[in-house]
Every structure is written in C-alpha cells, then in structure tokens.
C-alpha positions, 0 to 999 in steps of 0.5 A: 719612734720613741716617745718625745723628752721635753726641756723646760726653762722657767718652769717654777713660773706658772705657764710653763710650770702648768705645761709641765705638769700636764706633760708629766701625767701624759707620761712623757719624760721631761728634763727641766733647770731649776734654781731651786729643785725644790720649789719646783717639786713643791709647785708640781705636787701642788698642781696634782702632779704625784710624787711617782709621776716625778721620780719616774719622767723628771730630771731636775737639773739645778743651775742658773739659765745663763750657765751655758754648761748647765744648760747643755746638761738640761738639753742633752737626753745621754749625758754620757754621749754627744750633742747628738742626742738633743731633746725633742723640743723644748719650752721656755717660761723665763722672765723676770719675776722681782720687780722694783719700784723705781723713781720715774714717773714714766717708767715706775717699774723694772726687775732685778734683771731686767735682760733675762729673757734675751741673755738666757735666750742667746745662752740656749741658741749658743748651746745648741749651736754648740751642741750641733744635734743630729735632728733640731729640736723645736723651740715654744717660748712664752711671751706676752701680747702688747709687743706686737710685730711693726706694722701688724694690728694691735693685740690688746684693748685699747686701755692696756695700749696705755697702762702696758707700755707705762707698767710693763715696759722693761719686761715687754722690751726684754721679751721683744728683743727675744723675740727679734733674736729668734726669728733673725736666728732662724731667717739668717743662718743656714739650717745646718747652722741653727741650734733650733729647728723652728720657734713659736711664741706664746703670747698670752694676755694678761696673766691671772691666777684662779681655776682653769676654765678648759680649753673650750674658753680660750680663743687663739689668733695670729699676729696678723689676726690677733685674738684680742682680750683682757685677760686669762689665767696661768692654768689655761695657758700651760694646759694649752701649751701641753695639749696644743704644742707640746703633745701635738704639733700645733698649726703651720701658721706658728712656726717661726711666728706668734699665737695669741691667747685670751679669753 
C-alpha cells in the first residue's frame, strides 16, 4: 500500500501547524490550504521542519476554507483526475484567531468571524460529498473542552465551568455546532452519501505555549470519562495528534466521538 497524504486546514494555528510538522519529518506527503503560504513555510522552519522536508512532502495550496473550489483542490491527491482520488485523512485546526473587544458585560468577547469553524466545516462535508471518493477519508477536527456533549460529565475544573462560558462563548458555540454537524452527518446520512468516513474531535484544555513535555505527560479521556485538567501546551497537542492519529489509527472509542487532552 502507498503511503498515506494528508489535508491540513488551519495549520498556521499552532496544534495543526505542530501535527504537520511532525507529519513531515515521519516522511509523509502532506497537502495543507494556507491564506498566506508564506506564514506557513516560516512557521514550519521554525518548528524544525528543514526547508527539504518541505519541497519534497507539502503542497501549499493558497486560498480561503470556505472556497469550496479551493478546498477540493487541497483534497484531490491528482488534480489532473477525478474525485476519486482523495486524500487519506485529513486534519482540521480552524478557528478564529482575532478576537474583539465588545460592550457586553456578559459576553466581553467575539471574533471577526465568529462562524468560522462550522461555514469551513460544511464547505469541506459539501466538497467531499461532491467529490464522491472511491475510499472516504478520515476526518480529526480539533476543538476544545468546556463543550462537553448533554448529559456527560464536566471536562473542566470547576473555576473554568464560569471563566470558559463568560471569555470563550462565541468561539465554544462556533466549535459545538461543528461538532453537532459532524456527527448528524455521519449518524444521518447513508455511507454511500457521506463525504468522510469517520470524524474524531481533539478536545484539548486550555491551550499554551511553552516547550513540549513529551507524550509521557498528557493524559487522555473520553466524553463519558473526561480527562480533566487546567491546561497543556499547542507542541504537545500536535505532536499527539501526528503520533496518535495521524501516523496510527488511534483507538475505537474516538471514532465518531471525543478525546480529551490535559496535563
């Protein structure tokens, strides 16, 4: 079998731009959609990844992820053939990243584009749909804790079960309804119809920078079983993703579901 390619979205973000870079130097061939192709050569050397990792495995397409034309073009592996021809699986680390001050009291916070998440996420199902590949490819969307599912137990310690939903509120709200439109796509429509063949979400606390501290520092959890902390940093989150999920297949209790990250 050939080796697997991989899609990045939002990989200027630091845990998909971190998953990247780790899926490069494993020698995999990766296709990534980049606003600015620039800024995501410059990020990736400055993760360690050598400028002849890049010419040989990426393929930096520039556009925007709610061009659906663009986004086929990240996806499609020959863009000289059909749809056939899909990526393996594909890794989603879009959200909004300018965040604006506003006059509510209860609500201090949005972004520029508050929707992000869920108008790139329909414009890649729709693609793919439209694209109707011969095998489906895998799909790991990174979102955050603090949404968890109804009825399942609380991801976060208890001070962020106030600060999360006062700060973060248009950003969780955008990141749930991604969620929702993930799983009502692959629990509502005939395999035949899908564009993915299984989803998981990265759901990671809150998020720093700082040096890695090595996969023997995270703890892992599920919705139902939570793994609940204060915070971890962007490096360990993608180098997680790349080992984990990218590079292996991960475990059969996140497909179609979550898996929580924290120190």
């Amino acid at each position: 079998m050939a080796p697997p390619t991989i899609a990045f979205f939002g990989a200027t973000g630091d845990c998909a731009g971190y998953c990247l870079a780790h899926t490069l130097t494993s020698g995999l061939d990766c296709r990534a959609l980049a606003r600015t192709p620039s800024k995501l050569t410059a990020s990736l050397i400055a993760k360690g990844v050598h400028p002849d990792v890049l010419d040989r495995h990426l393929t930096i397409i520039p556009g925007d992820a709610k061009d659906i034309k663009v986004v086929k073009r990240v996806l499609c592996t020959d863009e000289e053939k059909s749809g056939n021809s899909v990526v393996d699986k594909i890794v989603t680390g879009i959200g909004g990243n300018q965040l604006l001050f506003t006059w509510n009291p209860f609500r201090p916070f949005t972004l520029t584009d508050p929707k992000i998440c869920q108008e790139a996420g329909a414009t890649l199902l729709q693609a793919l749909q439209e694209l109707k590949p011969a095998t489906k490819p895998e799909l790991i969307n990174i979102s955050t804790t603090g949404i968890p599912p109804k009825g399942m137990p609380r991801d976060v310690p208890w001070p962020y079960v106030v600060l999360y939903p006062w700060i973060g509120h248009v950003m969780h709200e955008d990141k749930r309804v991604l969620q929702k439109r993930l799983a009502e796509h692959v629990s509502g429509l005939p395999e035949s119809e899908r564009g993915i063949r299984s989803f998981t979400n990265v759901k990671p606390s809150l998020l720093m920078d700082g040096a890695a501290k090595g996969m023997q520092a995270i703890r892992q959890g599920v919705d139902a079983k939570p793994a609940v902390g204060y915070w971890i940093n962007r490096a360990d989150v993608g180098a997680w993703m790349a080992e984990i999920l990218v590079k292996r297949n991960g475990r059969e209790e996140w497909k179609n579901k979550s898996v929580t990250l924290t120190y």
